[in-house]
Backbone bond lengths (Angstrom), bond angles and torsions (degrees), N, CA, C in turn:
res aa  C-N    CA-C-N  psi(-1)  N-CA   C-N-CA  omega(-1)  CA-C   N-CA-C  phi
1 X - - - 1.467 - - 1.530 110.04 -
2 X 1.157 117.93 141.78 1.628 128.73 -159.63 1.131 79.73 -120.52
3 X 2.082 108.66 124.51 1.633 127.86 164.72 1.328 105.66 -107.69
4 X 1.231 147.31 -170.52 1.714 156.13 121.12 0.906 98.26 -135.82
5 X 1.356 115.49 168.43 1.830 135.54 -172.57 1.682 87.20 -100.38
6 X 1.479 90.95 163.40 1.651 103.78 179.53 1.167 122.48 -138.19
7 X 1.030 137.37 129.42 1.749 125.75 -130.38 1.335 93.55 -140.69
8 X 1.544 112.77 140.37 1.573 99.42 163.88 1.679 112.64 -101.02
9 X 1.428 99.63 -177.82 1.489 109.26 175.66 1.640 151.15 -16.21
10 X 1.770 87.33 -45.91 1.736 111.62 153.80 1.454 125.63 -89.07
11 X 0.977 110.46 0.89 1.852 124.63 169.93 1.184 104.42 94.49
12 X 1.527 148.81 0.62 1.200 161.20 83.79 2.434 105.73 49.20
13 X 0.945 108.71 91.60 1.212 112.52 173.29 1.559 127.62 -64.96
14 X 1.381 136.18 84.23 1.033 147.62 -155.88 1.293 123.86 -97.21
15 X 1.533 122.53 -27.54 1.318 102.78 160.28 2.492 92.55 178.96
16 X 1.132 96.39 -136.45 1.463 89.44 -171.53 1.757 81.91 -131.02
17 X 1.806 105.71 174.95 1.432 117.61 165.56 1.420 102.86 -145.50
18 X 1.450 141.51 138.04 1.185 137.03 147.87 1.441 124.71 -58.05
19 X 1.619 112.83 107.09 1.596 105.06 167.67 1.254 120.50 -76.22
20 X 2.032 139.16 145.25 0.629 144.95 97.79 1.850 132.50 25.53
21 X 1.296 107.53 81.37 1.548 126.34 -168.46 1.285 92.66 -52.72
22 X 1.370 122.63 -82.69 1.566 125.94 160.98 1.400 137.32 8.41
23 X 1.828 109.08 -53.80 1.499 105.75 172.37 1.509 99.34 -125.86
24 X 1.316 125.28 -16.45 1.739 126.57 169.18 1.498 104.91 -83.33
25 X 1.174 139.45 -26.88 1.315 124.69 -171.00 1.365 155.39 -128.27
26 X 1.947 86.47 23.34 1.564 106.81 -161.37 1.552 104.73 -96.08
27 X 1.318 100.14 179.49 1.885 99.29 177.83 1.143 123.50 -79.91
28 X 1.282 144.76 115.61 1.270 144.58 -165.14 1.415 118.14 -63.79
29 X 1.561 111.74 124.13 1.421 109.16 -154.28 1.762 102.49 -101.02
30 X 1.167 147.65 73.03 1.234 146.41 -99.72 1.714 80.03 -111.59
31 X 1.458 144.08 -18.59 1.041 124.63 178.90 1.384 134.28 -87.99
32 X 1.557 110.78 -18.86 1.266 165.12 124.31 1.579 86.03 -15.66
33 X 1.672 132.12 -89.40 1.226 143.54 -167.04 1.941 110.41 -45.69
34 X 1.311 97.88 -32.76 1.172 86.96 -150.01 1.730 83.19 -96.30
35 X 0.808 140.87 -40.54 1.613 145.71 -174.84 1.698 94.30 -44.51
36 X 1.533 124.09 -41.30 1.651 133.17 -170.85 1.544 100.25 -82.62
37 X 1.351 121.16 -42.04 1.821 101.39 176.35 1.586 90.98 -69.00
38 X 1.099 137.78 -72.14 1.387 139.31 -149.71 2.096 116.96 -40.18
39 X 1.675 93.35 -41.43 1.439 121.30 161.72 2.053 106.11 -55.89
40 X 1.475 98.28 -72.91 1.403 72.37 -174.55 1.399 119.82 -90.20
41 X 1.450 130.76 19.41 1.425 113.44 146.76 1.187 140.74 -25.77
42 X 2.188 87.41 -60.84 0.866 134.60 -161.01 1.434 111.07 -72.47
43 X 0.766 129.22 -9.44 1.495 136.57 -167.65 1.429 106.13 -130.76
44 X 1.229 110.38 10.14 1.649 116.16 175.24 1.711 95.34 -121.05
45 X 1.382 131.86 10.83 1.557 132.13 166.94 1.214 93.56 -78.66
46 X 1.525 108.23 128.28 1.564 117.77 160.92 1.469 114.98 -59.22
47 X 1.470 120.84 -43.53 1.941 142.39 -175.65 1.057 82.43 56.45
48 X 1.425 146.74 83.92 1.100 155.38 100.09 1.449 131.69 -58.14
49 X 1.404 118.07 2.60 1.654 136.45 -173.52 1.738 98.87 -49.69
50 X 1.371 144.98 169.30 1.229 120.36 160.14 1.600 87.28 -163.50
51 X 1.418 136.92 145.65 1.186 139.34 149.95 1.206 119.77 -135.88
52 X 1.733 125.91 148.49 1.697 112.68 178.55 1.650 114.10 -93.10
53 X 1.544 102.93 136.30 1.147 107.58 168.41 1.544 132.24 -46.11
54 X 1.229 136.29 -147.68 1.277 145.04 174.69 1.983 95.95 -98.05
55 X 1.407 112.45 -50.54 1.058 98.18 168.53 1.880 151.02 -54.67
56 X 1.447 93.56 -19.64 1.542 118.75 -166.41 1.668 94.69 -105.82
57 X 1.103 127.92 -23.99 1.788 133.22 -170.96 1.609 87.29 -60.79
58 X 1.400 108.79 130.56 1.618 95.25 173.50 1.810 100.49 -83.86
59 X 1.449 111.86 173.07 1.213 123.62 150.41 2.393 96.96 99.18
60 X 1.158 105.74 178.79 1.538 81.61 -178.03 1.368 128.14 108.27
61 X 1.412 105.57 -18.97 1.419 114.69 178.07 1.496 140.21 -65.86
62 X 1.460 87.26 -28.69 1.796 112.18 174.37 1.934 95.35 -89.57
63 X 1.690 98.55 145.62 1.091 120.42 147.41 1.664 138.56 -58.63
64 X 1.217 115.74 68.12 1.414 130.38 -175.90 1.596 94.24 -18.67
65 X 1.180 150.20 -121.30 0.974 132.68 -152.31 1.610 103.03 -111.24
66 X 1.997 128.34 177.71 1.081 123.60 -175.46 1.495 101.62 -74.96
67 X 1.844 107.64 169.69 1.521 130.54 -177.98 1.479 101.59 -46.68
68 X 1.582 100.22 -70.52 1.441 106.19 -177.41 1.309 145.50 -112.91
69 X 1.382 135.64 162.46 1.572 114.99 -169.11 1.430 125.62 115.09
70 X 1.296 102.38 -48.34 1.358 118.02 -159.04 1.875 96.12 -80.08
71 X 1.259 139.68 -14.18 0.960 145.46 -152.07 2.091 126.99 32.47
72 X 1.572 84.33 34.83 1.709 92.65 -176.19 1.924 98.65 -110.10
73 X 0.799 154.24 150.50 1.333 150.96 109.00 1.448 116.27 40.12
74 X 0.925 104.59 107.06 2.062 103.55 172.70 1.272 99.44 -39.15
75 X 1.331 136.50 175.45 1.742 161.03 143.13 1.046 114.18 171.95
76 X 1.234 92.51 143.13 1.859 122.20 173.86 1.153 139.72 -123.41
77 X 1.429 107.42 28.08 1.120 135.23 169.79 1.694 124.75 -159.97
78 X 1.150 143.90 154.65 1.309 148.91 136.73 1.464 116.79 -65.06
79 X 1.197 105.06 -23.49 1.556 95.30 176.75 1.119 112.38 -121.23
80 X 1.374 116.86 57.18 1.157 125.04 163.38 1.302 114.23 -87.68
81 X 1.649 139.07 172.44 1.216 138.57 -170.35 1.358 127.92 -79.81
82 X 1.243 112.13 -19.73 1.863 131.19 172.93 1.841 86.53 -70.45
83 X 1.371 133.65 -65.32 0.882 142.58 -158.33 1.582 112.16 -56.68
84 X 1.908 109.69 115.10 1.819 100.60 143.76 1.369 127.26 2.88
85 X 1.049 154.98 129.13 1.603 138.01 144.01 1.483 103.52 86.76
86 X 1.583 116.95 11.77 1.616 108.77 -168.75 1.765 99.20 -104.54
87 X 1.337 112.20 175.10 1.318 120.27 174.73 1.431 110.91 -43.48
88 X 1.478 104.94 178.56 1.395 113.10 160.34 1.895 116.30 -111.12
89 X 1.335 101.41 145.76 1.762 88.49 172.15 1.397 127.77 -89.67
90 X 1.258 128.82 146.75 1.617 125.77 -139.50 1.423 110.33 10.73
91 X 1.237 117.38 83.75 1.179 112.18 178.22 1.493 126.18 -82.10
92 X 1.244 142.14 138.14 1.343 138.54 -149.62 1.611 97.87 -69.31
93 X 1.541 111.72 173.82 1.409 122.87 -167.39 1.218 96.14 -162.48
94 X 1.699 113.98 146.63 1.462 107.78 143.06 0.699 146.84 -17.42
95 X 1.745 145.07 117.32 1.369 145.04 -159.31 1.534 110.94 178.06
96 X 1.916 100.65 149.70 1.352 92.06 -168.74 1.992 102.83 -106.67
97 X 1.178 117.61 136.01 1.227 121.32 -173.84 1.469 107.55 -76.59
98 X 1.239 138.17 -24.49 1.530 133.23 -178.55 1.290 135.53 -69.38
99 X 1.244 108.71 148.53 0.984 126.10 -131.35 1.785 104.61 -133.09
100 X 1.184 146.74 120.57 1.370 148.45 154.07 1.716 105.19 -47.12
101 X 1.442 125.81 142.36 1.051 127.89 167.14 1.764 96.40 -128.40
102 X 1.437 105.38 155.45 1.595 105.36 -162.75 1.939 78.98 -79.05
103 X 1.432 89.43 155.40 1.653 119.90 179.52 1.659 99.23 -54.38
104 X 1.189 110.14 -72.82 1.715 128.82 -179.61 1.898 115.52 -43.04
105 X 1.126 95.84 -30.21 1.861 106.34 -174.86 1.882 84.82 -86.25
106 X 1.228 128.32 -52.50 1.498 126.55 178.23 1.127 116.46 -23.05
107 X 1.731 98.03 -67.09 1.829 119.05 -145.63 1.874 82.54 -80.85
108 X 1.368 137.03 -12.18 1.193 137.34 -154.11 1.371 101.69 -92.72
109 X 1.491 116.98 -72.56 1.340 132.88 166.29 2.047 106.08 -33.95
110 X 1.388 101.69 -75.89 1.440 108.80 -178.39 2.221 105.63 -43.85
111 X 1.298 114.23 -30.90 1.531 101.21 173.32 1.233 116.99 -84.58
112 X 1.688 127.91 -13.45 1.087 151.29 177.37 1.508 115.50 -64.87
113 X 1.318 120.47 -55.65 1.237 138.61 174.36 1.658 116.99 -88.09
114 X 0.936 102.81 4.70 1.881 111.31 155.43 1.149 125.11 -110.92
115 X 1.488 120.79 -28.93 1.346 127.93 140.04 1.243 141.06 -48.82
116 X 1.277 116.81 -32.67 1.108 116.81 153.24 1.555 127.26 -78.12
117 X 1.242 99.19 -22.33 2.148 95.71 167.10 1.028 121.11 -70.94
118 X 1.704 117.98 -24.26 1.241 120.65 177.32 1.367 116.64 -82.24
119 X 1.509 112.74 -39.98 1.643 109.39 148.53 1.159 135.75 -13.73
120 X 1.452 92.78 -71.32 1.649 114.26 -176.06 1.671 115.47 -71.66
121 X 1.102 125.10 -10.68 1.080 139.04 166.73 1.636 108.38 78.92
122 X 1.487 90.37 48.89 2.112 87.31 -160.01 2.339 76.32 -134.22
123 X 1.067 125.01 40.62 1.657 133.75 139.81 1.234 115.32 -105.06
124 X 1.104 133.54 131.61 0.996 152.61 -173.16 1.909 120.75 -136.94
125 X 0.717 91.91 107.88 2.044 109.35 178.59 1.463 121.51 -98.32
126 X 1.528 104.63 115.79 1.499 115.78 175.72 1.329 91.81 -101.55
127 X 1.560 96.58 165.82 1.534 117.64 -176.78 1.286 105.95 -77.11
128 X 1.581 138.29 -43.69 1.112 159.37 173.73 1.505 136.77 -168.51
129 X 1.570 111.34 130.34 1.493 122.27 -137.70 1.572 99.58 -103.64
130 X 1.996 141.32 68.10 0.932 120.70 -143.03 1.589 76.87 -149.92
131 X 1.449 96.22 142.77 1.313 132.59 -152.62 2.002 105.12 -133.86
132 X 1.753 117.64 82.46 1.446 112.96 172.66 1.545 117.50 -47.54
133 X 1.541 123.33 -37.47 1.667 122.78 164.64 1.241 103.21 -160.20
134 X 1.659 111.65 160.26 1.292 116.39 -165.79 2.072 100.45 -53.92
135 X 0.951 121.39 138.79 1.217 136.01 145.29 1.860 120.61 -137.28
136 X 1.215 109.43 135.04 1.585 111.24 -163.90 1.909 93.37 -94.11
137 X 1.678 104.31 -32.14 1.496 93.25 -172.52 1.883 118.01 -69.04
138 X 1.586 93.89 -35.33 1.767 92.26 172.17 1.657 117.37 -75.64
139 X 1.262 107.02 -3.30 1.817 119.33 -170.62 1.566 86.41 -77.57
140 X 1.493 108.65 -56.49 1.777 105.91 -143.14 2.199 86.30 -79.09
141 X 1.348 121.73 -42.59 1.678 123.16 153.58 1.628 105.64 -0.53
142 X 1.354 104.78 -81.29 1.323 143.16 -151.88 1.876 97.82 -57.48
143 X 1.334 102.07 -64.84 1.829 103.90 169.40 1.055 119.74 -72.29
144 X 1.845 131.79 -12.08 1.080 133.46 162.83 1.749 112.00 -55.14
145 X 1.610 107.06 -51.17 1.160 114.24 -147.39 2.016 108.45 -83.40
146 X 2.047 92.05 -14.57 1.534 84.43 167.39 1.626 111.88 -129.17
147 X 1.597 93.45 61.21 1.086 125.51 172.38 1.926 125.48 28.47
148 X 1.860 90.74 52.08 1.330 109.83 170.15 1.303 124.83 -117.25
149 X 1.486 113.74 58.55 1.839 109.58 -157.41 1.691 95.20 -108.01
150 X 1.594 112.27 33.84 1.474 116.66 140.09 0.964 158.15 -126.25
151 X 0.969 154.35 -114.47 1.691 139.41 169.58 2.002 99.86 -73.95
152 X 1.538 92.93 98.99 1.950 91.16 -176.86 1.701 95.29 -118.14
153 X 1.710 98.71 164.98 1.582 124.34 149.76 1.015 112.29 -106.43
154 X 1.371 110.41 119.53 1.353 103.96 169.80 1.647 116.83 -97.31
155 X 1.346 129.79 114.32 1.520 129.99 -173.05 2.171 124.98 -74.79
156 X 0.612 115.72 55.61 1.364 89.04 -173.15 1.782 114.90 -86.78
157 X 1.580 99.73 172.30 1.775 104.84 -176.35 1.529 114.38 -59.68
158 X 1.075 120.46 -22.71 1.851 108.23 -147.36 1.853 80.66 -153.17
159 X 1.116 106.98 147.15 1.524 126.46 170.60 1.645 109.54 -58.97
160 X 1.152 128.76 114.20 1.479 134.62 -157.23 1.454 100.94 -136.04
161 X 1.752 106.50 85.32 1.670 108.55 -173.85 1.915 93.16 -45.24
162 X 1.319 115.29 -66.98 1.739 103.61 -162.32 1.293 126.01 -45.66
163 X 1.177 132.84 -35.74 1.631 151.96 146.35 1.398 110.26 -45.75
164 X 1.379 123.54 -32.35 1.852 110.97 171.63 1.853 102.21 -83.34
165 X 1.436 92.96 -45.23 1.503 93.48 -177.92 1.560 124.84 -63.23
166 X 1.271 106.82 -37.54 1.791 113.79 162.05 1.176 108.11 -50.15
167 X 1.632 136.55 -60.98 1.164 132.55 -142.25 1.643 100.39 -82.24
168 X 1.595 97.86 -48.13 1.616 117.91 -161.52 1.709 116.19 -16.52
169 X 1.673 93.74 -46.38 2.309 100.91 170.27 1.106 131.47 -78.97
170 X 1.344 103.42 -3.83 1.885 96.33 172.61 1.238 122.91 -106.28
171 X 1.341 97.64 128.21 1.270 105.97 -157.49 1.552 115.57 -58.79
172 X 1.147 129.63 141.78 1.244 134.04 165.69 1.571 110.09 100.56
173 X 1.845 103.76 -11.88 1.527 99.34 -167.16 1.985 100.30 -84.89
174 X 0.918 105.05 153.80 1.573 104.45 157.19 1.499 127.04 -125.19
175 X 1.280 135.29 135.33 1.460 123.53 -171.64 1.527 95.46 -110.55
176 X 1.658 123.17 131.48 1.373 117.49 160.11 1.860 95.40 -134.97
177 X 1.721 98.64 -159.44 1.388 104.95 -139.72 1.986 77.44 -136.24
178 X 1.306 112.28 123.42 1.563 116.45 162.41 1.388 119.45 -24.91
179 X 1.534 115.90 -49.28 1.358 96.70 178.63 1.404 119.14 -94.32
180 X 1.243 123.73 23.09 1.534 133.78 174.36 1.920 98.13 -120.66
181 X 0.793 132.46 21.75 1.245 129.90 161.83 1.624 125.98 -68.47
182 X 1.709 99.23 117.70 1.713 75.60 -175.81 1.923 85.53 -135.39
183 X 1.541 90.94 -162.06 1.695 106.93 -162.60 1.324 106.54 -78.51
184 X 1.356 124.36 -28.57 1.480 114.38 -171.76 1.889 113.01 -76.76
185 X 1.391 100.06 -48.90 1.470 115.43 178.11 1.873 96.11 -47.11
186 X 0.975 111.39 -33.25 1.982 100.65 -157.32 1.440 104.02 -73.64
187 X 1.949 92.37 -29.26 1.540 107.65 -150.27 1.580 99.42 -80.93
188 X 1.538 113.26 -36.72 1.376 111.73 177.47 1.096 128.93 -93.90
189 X 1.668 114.38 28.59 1.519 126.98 176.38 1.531 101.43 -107.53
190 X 1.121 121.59 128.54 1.274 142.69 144.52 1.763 111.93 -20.53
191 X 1.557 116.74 -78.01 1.268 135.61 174.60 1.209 119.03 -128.07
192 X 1.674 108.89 129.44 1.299 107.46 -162.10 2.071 97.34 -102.95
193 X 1.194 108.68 123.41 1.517 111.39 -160.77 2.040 89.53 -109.64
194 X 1.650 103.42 107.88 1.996 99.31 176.13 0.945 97.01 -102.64
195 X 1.571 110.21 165.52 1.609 115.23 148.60 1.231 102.17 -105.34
196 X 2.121 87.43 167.66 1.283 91.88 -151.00 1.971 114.70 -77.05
197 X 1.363 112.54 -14.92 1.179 101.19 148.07 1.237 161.82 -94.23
198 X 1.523 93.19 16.85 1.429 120.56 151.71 1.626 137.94 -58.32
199 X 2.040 80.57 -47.23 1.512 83.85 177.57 1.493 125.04 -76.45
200 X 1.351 114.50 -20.62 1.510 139.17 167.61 1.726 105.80 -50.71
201 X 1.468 118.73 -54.01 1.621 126.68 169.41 1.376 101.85 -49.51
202 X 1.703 129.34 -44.04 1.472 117.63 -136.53 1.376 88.83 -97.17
203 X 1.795 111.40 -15.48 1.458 102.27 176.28 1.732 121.78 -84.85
204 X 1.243 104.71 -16.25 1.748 116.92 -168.48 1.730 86.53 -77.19
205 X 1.159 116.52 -52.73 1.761 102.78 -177.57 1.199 129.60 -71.76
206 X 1.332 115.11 -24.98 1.563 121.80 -176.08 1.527 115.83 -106.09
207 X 1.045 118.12 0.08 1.650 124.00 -141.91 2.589 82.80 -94.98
């Protein structure tokens, strides 16, 4: 049976929670993991790259010098690709890099990489993650006091403008929302900091 302690706001130890074997306690399937950062990289490329071919290069139309005689190299163009000022070959274009990842490899990877935080003993559960107005000095307090003052996620249930706006300046912190949780954010956090009705959401979908 999988416990964690549950802490409130001031780092204050408040009571225990049972994790979820299901998404806290399976074996981390690390190939699985890595196929889901690679996916959403990939789908975070703008492919906006763009270069002009030999065809699109303006200028080029005349025969730089005649076929024969001249004892230089045939060409029939200046903008050809050997040439200064000439096209490019296959030159890149607009394009979209994304990619579908199967549903099942998702929910796999994403239980994979929470399992292992809970492993590692770097999850961490407050009782409740609530913020009267943005302030960044009681925000960065708050991860001080349950000893996350490094690269963190912070999870809560429901979109909480004061909790994005608190967190939004410190560096390294990130604030997202249970149902926007994905594999890369977990994977490149240090400590993953939920609330506690967050973690209750992350268990009703994945469990």
């Amino acid at each position: 049976m999988l416990k964690t302690n549950v802490y409130d706001m001031s780092g204050k130890l408040v009571g225990e929670i049972e994790l979820s074997e299901a998404v806290f306690g399976i074996e981390p399937n690390e190939s699985v993991v890595h196929d889901a950062v690679k996916n959403h990289l990939a789908n975070k490329r703008q492919g906006t790259q763009s270069a002009l071919t030999r065809a699109e290069v303006s200028g080029g139309g005349r025969k730089p010098w005649r076929q024969k005689g001249t004892g230089r190299a045939r060409q029939g163009s200046t903008r050809a690709p050997q040439w200064t000022h000439g096209g490019i070959v296959f030159a890149p274009k607009p394009r979209s890099y994304s990619y579908t990842l199967n549903k099942k490899a998702k929910r796999l990877a994403l239980k994979s990489v929470l399992s292992a935080k809970a492993a590692e003993t770097n999850l961490v559960v407050i009782d409740a993650i609530r913020m009267d107005e943005p302030k960044t000095a009681k925000f960065a307090a708050f991860l001080k006091a349950v000893g996350c003052d490094t690269k963190t996620l912070v999870v809560t249930a429901d979109a909480d403008q004061n909790v994005v706006k608190s967190g939004r300046n410190i560096p390294g912190c990130e604030v997202t929302f249970a149902n926007l949780l994905n594999v890369y954010d977990v994977l490149n956090a240090n400590k993953l900091v939920v609330d506690k009705a967050a973690l209750q959401k992350i268990e009703e979908v994945f469990a």
